[in-house]
C-alpha positions in Angstrom: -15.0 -78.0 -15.1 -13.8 -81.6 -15.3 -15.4 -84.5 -15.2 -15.0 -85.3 -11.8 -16.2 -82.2 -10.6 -19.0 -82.2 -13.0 -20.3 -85.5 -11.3 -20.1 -84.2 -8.0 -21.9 -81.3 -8.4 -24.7 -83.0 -10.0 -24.6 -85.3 -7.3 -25.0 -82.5 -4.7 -27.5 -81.3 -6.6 -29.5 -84.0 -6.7 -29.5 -84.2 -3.0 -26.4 -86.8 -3.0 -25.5 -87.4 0.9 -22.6 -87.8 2.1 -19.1 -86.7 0.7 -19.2 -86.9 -2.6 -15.4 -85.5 -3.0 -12.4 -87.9 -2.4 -9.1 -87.5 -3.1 -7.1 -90.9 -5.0 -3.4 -91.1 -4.3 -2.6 -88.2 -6.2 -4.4 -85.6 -5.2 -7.0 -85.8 -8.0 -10.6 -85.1 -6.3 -13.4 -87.8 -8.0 -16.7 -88.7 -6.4 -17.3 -91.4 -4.3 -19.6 -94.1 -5.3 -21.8 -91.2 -7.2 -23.1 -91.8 -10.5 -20.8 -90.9 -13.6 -23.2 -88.1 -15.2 -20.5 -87.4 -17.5 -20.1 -90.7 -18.9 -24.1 -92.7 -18.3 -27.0 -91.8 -20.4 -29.3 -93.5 -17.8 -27.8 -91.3 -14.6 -28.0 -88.2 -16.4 -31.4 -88.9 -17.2 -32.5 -89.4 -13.7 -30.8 -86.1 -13.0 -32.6 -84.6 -15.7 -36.0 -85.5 -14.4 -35.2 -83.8 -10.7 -35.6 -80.6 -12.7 -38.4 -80.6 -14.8 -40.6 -78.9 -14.9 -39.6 -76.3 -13.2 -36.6 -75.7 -15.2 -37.5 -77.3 -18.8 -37.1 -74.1 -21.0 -33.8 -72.9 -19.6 -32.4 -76.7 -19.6 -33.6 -77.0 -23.1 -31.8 -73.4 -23.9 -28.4 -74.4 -22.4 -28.6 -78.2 -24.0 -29.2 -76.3 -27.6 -26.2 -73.7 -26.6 -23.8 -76.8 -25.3 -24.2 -78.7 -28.4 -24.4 -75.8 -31.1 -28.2 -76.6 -32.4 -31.0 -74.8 -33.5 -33.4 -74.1 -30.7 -35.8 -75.8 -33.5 -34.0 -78.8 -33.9 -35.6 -81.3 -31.8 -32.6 -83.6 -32.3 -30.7 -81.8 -29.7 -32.2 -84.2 -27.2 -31.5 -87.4 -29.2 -27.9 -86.8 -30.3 -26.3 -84.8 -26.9 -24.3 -87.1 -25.4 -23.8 -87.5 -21.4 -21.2 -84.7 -21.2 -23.0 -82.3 -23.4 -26.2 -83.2 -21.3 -24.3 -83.1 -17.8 -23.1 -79.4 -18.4 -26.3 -78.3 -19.5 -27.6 -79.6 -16.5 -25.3 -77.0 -14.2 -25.8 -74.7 -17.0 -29.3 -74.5 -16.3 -29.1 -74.4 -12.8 -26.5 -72.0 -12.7 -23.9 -74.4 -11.1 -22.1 -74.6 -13.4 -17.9 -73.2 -12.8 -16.4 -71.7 -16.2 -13.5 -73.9 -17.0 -9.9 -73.6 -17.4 -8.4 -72.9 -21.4 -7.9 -76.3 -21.5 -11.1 -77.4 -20.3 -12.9 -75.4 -22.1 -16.4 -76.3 -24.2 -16.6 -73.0 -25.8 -19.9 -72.4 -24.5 -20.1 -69.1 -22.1 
């Protein structure tokens, strides 16, 4: 999934309203006027916290399987960056669309 895409279907997720999917002037979809989950710390926290507690464990799985750390290694909260936490995110949800070869995280 891109990054645009990403973003808008945390968005939804989160109960954005509205259309979250524009289109600029060359046919590239990106949200509108939604947080950048991909790319802000502080709105993919607030995502995060729509889904605990109820889905804590499998978040916490998918976060440790996005950025290749031990399920022991508590650091896997402190050193995932945005992106890593955004995927997760859909991950854990099941939302999440598996990318192109050029998009691709490795993670299945």
């Amino acid at each position: 999934m891109t990054d645009e895409q990403i973003n808008a279907a945390i968005a939804e997720a989160c109960g954005w309203k509205g259309n979250v999917l524009d289109c600029d002037m060359e046919g590239n979809l990106w949200p509108s006027h939604a947080p950048r989950y991909c790319n802000d710390l502080n709105a993919i926290h607030e995502a995060e916290k729509t889904i605990f507690p109820y889905y804590a464990t499998v978040y916490s799985n998918k976060l440790a399987q996005v950025t290749g750390a031990e399920m022991s290694d508590d650091t896997v909260y402190f050193c995932a960056v945005a992106r890593q936490r955004a995927e997760a995110f859909l991950r854990a949800l099941g939302k999440w669309e598996q990318p192109t070869t050029e998009q691709s995280s490795g993670v299945e």
